[in-house]
C-alpha positions as CSV (number, residue, x, y, z in Angstrom):
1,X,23.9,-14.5,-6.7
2,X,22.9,-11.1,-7.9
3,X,24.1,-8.1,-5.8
4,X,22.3,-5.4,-5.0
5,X,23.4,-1.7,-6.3
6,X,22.3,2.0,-6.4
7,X,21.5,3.0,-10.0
8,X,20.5,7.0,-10.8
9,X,19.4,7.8,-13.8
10,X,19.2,10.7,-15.6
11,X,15.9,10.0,-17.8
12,X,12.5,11.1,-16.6
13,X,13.9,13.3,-14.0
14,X,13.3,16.7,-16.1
15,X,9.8,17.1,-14.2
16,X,11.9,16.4,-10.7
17,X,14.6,19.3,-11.3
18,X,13.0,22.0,-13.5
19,X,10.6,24.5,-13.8
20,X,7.5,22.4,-15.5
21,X,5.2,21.1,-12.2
22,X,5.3,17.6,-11.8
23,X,1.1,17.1,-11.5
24,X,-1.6,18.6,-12.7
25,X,-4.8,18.6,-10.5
26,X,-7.5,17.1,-12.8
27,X,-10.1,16.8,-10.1
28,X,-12.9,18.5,-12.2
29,X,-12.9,17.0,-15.0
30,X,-12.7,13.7,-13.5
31,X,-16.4,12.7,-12.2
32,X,-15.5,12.4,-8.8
33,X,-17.2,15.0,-6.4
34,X,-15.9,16.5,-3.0
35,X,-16.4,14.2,0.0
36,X,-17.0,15.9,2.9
37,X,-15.5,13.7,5.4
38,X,-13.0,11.0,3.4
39,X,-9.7,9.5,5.2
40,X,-8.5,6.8,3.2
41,X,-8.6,5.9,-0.4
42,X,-8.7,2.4,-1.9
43,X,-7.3,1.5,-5.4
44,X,-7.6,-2.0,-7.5
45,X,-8.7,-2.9,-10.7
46,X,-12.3,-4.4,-9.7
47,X,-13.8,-5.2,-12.7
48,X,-10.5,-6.9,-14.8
49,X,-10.6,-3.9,-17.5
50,X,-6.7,-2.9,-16.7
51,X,-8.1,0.6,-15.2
52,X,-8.4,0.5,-11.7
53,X,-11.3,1.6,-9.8
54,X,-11.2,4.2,-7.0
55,X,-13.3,3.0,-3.7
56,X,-13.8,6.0,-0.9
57,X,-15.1,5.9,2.3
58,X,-17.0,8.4,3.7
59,X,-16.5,8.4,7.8
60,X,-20.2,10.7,8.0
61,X,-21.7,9.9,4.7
62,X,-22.4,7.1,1.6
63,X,-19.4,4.9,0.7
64,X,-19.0,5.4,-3.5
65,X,-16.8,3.3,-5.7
66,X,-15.9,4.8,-9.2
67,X,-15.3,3.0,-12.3
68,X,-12.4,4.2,-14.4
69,X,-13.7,5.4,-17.9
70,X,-9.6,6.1,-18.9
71,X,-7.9,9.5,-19.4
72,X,-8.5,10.1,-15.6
73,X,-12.2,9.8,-15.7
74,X,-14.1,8.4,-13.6
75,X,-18.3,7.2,-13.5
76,X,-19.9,6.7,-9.9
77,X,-21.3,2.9,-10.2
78,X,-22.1,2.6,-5.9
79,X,-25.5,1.5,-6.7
80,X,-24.9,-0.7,-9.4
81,X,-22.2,-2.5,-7.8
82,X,-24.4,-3.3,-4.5
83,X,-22.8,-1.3,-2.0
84,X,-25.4,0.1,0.1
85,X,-23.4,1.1,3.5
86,X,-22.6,4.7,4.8
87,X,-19.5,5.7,7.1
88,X,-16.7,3.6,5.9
89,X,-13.4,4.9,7.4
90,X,-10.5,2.4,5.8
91,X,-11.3,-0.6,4.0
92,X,-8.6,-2.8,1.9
93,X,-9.5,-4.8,-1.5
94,X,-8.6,-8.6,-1.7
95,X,-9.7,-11.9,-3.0
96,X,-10.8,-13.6,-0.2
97,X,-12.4,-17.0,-2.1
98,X,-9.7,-17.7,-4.3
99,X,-12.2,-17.5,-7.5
100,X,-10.4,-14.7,-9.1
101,X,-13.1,-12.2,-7.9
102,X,-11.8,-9.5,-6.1
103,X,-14.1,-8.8,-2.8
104,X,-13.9,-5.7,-0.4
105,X,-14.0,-5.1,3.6
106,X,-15.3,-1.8,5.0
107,X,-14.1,-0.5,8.2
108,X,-16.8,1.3,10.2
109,X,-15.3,2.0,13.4
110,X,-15.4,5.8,13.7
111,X,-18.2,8.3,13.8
112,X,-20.8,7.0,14.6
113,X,-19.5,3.5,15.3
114,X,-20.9,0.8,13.0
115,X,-20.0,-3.1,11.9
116,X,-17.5,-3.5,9.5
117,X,-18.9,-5.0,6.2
118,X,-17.5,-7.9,4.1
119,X,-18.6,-7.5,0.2
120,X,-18.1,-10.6,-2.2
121,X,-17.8,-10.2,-5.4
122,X,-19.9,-12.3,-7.8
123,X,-19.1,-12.8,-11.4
124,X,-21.6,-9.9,-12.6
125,X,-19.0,-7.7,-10.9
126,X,-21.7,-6.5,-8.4
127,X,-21.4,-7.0,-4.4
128,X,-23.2,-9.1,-2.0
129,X,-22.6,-8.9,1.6
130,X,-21.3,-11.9,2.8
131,X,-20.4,-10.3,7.0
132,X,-22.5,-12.2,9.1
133,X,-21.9,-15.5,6.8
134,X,-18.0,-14.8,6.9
135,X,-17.9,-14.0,11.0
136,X,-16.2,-10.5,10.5
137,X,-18.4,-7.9,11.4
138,X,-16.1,-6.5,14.2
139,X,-17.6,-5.4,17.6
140,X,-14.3,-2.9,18.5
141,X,-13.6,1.0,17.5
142,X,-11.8,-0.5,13.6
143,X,-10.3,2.3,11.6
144,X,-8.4,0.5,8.8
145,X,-7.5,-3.4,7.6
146,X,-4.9,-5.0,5.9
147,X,-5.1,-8.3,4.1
148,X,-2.3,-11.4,3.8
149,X,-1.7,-14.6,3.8
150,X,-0.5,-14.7,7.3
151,X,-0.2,-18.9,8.1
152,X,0.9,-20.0,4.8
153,X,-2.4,-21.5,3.8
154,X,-3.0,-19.8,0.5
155,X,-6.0,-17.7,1.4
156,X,-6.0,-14.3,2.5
157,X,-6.4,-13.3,6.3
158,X,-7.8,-10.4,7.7
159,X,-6.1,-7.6,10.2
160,X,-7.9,-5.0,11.7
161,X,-6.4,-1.8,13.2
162,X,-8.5,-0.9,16.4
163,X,-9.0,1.3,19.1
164,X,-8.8,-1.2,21.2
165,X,-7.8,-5.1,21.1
166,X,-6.7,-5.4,17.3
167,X,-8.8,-8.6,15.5
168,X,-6.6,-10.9,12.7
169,X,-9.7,-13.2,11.1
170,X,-7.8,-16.1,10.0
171,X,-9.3,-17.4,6.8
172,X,-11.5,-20.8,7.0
173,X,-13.0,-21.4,3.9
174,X,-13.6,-24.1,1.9
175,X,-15.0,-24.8,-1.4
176,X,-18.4,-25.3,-0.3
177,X,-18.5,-22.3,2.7
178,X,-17.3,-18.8,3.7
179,X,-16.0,-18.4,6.9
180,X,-13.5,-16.5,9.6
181,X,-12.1,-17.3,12.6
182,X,-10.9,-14.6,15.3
183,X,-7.5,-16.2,16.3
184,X,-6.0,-12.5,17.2
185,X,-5.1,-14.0,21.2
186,X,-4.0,-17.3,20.0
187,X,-1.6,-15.7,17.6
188,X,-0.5,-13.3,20.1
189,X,-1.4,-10.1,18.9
190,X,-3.7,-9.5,21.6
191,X,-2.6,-6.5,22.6
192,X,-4.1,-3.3,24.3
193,X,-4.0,-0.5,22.2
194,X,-5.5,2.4,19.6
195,X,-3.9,1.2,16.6
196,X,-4.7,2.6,13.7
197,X,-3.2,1.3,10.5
198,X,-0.9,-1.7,9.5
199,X,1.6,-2.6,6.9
200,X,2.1,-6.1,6.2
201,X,5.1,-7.6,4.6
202,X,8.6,-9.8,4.8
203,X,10.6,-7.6,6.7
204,X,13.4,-10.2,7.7
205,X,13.5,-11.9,4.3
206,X,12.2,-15.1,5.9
207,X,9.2,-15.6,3.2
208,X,6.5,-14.8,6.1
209,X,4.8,-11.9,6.4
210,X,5.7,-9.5,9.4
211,X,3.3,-7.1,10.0
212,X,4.0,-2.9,11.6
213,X,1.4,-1.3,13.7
214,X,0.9,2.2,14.1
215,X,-0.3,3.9,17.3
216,X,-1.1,6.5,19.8
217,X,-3.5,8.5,20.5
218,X,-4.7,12.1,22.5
219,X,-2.6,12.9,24.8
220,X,-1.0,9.0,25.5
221,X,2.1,8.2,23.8
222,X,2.1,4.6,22.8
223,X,5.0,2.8,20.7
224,X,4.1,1.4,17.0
225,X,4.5,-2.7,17.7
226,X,6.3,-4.7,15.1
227,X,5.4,-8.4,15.0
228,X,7.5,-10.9,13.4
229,X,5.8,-13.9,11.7
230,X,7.3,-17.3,13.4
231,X,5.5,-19.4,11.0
232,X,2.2,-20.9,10.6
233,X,0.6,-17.5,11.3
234,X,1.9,-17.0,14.9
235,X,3.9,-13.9,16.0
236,X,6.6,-12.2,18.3
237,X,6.5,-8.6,19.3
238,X,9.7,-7.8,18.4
239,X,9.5,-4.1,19.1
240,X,12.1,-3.5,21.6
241,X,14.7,-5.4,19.9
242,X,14.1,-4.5,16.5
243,X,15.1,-0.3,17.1
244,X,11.8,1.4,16.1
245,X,11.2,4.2,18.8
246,X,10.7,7.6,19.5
247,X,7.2,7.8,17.4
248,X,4.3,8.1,20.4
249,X,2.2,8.9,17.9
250,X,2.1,7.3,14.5
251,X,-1.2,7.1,12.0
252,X,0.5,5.6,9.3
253,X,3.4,4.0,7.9
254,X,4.8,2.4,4.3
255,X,7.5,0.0,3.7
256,X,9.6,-0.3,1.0
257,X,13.4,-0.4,-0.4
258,X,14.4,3.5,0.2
259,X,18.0,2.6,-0.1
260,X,18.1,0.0,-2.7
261,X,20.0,-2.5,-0.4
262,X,17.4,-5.4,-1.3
263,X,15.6,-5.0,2.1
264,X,12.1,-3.3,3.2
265,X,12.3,-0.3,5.5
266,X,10.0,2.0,7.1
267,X,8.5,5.4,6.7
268,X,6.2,6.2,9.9
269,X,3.7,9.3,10.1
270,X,3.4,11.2,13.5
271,X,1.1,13.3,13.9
272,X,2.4,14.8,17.0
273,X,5.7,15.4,16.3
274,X,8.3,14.9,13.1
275,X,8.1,11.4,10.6
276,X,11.0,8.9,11.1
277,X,12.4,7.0,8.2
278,X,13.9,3.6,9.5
279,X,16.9,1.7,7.6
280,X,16.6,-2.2,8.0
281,X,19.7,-4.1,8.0
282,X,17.9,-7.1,6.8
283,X,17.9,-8.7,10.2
284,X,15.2,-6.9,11.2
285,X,17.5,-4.4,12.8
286,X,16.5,-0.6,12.0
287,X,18.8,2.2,12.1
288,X,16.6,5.6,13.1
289,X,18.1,8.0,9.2
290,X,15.7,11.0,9.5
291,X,18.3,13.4,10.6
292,X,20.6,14.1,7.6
293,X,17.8,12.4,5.1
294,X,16.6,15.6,4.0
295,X,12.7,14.5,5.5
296,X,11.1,17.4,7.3
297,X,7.9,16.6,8.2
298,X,5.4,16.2,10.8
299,X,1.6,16.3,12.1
300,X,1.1,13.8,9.2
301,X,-1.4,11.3,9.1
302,X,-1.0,9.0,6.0
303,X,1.8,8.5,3.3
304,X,3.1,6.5,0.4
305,X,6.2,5.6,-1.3
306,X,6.6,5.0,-5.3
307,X,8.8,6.5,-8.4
308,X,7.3,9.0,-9.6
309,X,9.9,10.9,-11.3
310,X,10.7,7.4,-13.4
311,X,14.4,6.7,-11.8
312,X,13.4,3.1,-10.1
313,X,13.9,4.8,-6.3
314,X,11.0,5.1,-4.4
315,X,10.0,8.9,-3.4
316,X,7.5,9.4,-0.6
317,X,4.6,11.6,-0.8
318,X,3.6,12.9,2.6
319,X,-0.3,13.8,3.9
320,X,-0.2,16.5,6.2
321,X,-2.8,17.8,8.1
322,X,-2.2,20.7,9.2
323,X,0.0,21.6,5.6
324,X,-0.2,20.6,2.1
325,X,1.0,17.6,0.5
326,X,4.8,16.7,0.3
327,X,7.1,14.9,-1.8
328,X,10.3,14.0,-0.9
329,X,12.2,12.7,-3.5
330,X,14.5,9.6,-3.2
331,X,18.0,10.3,-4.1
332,X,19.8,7.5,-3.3
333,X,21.6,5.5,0.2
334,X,18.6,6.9,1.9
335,X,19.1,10.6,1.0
336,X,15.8,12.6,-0.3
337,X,15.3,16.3,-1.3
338,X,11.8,18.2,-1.0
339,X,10.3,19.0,-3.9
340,X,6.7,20.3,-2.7
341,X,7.1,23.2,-4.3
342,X,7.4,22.0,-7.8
343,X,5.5,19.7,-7.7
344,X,2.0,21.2,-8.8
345,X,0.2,19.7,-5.8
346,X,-2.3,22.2,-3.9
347,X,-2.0,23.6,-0.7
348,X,-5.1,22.4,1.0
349,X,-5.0,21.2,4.6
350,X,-6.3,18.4,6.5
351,X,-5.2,15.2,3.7
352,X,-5.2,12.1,5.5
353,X,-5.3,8.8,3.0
354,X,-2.8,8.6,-0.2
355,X,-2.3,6.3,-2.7
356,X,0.0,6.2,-5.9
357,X,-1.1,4.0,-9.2
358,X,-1.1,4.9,-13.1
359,X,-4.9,5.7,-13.2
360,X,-4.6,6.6,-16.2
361,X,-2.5,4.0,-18.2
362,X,0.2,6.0,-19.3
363,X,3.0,4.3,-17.4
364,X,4.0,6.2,-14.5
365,X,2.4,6.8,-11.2
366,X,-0.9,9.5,-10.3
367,X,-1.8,10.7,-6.8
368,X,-5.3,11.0,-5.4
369,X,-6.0,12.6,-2.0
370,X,-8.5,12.2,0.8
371,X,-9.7,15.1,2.3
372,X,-11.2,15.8,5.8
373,X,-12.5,18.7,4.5
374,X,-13.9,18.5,1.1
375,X,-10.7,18.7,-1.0
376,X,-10.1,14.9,-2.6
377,X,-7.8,16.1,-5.2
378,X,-6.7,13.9,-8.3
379,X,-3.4,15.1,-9.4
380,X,-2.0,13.4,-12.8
381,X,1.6,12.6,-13.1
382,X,3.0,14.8,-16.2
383,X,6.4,12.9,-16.6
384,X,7.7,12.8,-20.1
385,X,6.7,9.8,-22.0
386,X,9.1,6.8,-21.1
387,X,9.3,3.0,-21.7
388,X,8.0,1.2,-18.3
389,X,7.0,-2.4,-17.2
390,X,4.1,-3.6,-15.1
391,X,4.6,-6.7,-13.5
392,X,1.8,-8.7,-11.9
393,X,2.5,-11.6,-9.9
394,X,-0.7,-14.1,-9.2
395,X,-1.1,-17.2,-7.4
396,X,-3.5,-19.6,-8.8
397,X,-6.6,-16.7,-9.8
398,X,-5.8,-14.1,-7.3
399,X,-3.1,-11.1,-7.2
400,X,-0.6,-12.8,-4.8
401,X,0.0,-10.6,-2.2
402,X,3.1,-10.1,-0.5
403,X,4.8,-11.6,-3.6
404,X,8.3,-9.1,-3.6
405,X,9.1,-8.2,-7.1
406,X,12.5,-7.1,-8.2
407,X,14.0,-6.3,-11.3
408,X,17.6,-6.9,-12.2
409,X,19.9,-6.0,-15.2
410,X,23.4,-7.9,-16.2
411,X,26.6,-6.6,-14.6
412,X,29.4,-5.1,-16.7
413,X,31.7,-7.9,-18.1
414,X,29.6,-10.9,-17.2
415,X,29.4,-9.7,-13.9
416,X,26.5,-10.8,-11.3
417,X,23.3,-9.0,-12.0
418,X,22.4,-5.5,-10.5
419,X,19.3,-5.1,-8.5
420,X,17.5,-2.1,-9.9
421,X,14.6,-1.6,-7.9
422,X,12.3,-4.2,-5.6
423,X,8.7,-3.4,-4.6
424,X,6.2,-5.8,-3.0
425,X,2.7,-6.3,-3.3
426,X,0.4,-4.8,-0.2
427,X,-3.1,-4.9,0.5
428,X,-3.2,-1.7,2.8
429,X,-0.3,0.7,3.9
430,X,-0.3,4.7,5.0
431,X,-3.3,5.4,6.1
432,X,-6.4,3.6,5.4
433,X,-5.4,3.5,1.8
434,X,-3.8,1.1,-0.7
435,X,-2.3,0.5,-4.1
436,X,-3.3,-2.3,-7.2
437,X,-1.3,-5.5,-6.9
438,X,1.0,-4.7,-9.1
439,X,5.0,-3.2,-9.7
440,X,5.4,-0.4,-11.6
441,X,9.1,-0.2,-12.9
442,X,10.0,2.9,-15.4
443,X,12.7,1.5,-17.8
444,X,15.8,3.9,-18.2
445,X,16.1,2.3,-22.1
446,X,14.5,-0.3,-24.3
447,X,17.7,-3.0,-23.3
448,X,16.3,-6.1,-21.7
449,X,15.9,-6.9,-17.8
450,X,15.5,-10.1,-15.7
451,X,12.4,-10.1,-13.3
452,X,12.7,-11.9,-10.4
453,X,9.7,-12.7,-8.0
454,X,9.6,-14.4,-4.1
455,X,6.4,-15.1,-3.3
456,X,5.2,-15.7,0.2
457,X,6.4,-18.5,1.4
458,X,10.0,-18.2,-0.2
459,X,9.4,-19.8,-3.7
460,X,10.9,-17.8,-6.5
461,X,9.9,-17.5,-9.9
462,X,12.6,-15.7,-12.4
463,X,11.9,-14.5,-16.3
464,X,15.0,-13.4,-18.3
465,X,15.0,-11.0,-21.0
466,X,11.8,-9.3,-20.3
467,X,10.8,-6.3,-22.7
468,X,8.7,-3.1,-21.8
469,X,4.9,-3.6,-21.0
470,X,2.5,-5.6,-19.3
471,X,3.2,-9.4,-17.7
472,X,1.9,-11.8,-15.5
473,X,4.4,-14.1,-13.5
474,X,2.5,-16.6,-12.0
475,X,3.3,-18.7,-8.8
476,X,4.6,-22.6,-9.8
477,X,4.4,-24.6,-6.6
478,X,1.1,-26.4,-5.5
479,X,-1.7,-24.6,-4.2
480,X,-4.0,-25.6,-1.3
């Protein structure tokens, strides 16, 4: 069985520790304008061109959805694509039908208070609005969405963060017709609330998805809920038991490996007091690591977590509202360092939504911002040039998410293989904001590596002897 193990390396870390800034902010040149009021920021490659696309919504204005013209440009194609609604706050990109199509859901649930919108994608690449067909237009105060395959069916669900009752839309399609059901009591998630964003993955290593919910609000302290899947789409609020506390006031939240024991843990925003970073034991089990961590931050609203100084731990970049940007960057058994002020980011206030992804097909990871206040910025990642690997598990025609990728190298003397890094596939984490389905892994040398994928459900798929660049790993068992 391979063993899990803390590797630091020494390549691609020049940016991290020197003098040279880590980004540059290429927002001019890049085609995208200032948004006036943008909170969340949506990433996937929509048209199958290995650029992804950026989609932003505008809370008071017109939703816009750029096309990725390489070299960090960008091309507005809103109209052309078929997306004709205003005041989007979050929204999360998925393939709903199974036809290898990626489609898109809008949350509208802010100011002024509108029905979410479900776009399908059709084969020209534009957008049709499929809502009242599908049964998801949302009557409650939505502010972001997540999608999984939460029942083990093979088609995506949908979550919806809330002020309110959150709403999961349990996927009933067939071949022949679209359709939803709101199953959010029956599953029992049918809880009181103002939620406002969700990450969804296998925290207990069970192959189910678990999903994290974060909330509070003005003035009224409520606790983030953590729901454990018990199969067949039905949950437990395993809050109290699991040791998540002491954030009354979270907006966002990202999971992933911070300590490179083989296990997800937690990074939660708080936006009225400091972040908390959580350790999992695997057992779903979380041991509150801020203090001594070297994280210092607070009044934050969004997040994410990815290498982006190219040694296979995950570093956390930090939206703060009433700050600049952060970075904290991962050294190793849960220990990070700050390194904001190298990092060539600017120092505008009020950044809500963040989301990592090589934009610009270089091989490591970019950072663009949403704004409150009319400073989206587009930073590009400036780390050395570097062998990497981009791995991008499917099932059937769509990106299979929640599919856990890890990538392993041989122990010393025949020894059992050493877990280098693991990062799963999410539809929607931070802040109304979210990532392509797809693992970015910088390779420390041109030697060879053993992938390893579990996809939901607990069926693994293993390559050995994998080489830099681009791959597919693709799901074996039957599909429904």
């Amino acid at each position: 069985m391979p063993i899990p193990g803390v590797l630091l390396l020494a390549a691609g870390l020049l940016a991290a520790t020197g003098t040279q800034p880590m980004f540059t902010d290429v927002t001019g040149g890049s085609g995208i304008p200032s948004l006036k009021y943008a909170e969340g920021v949506n990433v996937c490659d929509l048209d199958g061109d290995g650029l992804p696309e950026l989609f932003l919504p505008d809370v008071k204005g017109r939703d816009r959805q750029y096309k990725n013209l390489g070299g960090c440009r960008f091309r507005d194609v809103t109209d052309e694509r078929g997306i004709k609604e205003s005041d989007g706050i979050g929204a999360v990109f998925g393939d709903i039908d199974n036809d290898g199509f990626i489609d898109l859901y809008v949350v509208r649930g802010a100011y002024p208070y509108g029905l979410n919108v479900l776009y399908r994608q059709r084969q020209d690449g534009s957008l049709e609005d499929v809502t009242d067909k599908a049964c998801v237009s949302g009557r409650k105060n939505g502010i972001s969405a997540s999608v999984a395959d939460l029942d083990g069916d093979g088609r995506l669900d949908i979550f919806v963060s809330n002020w309110g009752v959150n709403t999961l839309y349990r996927n009933v399609s067939t071949d022949d017709k679209l359709g939803f059901e709101d199953v959010t009591k029956a599953v029992g998630l049918a809880e009181e609330g103002r939620s406002w964003g969700s990450v969804i993955c296998d925290f207990d290593g069970d192959g189910l998805p678990d999903i994290f919910v974060s909330r509070g609000g003005f003035g009224k302290g409520e606790d983030s809920k953590l729901y454990i899947n018990k199969g067949g789409g039905v949950f437990e609020d395993r809050t109290a038991a699991s040791g998540i506390e002491g954030v009354k006031w979270s907006m966002g939240a990202v999971a992933a490996d911070f300590d490179n024991d083989g296990d997800l843990d937690l990074f939660v925003t708080n936006y009225d007091g400091p972040d908390e970073l959580y350790l999992n034991d695997g057992k779903v089990r979380f041991t509150r690591a801020t203090e001594g961590s070297g994280i210092k931050s607070g009044k934050s609203v969004g997040a994410a977590a990815g290498d982006i100084d190219g040694d296979l731990l995950p570093d956390i970049v930090v939206a703060g509202f009433t700050g600049p940007v952060r970075i904290f960057r991962n050294k190793g058994g849960g220990k990070f360092e700050e390194v904001t002020g190298i990092s060539g980011l600017g120092p505008y206030k009020k950044n809500e939504g963040v989301a990592l992804a090589d934009l610009d097909g270089d091989g490591d990871l970019d950072i663009y911002v949403a704004n409150y206040d009319g400073h989206n910025r587009l930073y590009r990642n400036d780390l050395a040039s570097g062998l990497n690997l981009k791995v991008r598990p499917v099932d059937g025609k769509r990106a299979a998410v929640g599919a856990s990728v890890r990538l392993y190298r041989q122990g010393k003397a025949g020894g059992p293989p050493v877990l280098l890094s693991r990062q799963d596939i999410q539809a929607g984490y931070g802040f109304c904001s979210q990532s392509p389905p797809e693992a970015l892994f910088r390779l420390p040398d041109g030697g060879t590596y053993d992938v390893t994928v579990v996809f939901p459900g607990g069926e693994t798929v293993s390559k050995a002897g994998v080489k830099p660049g681009v791959i597919t790993i693709e799901k074996q068992g039957l599909r429904k």
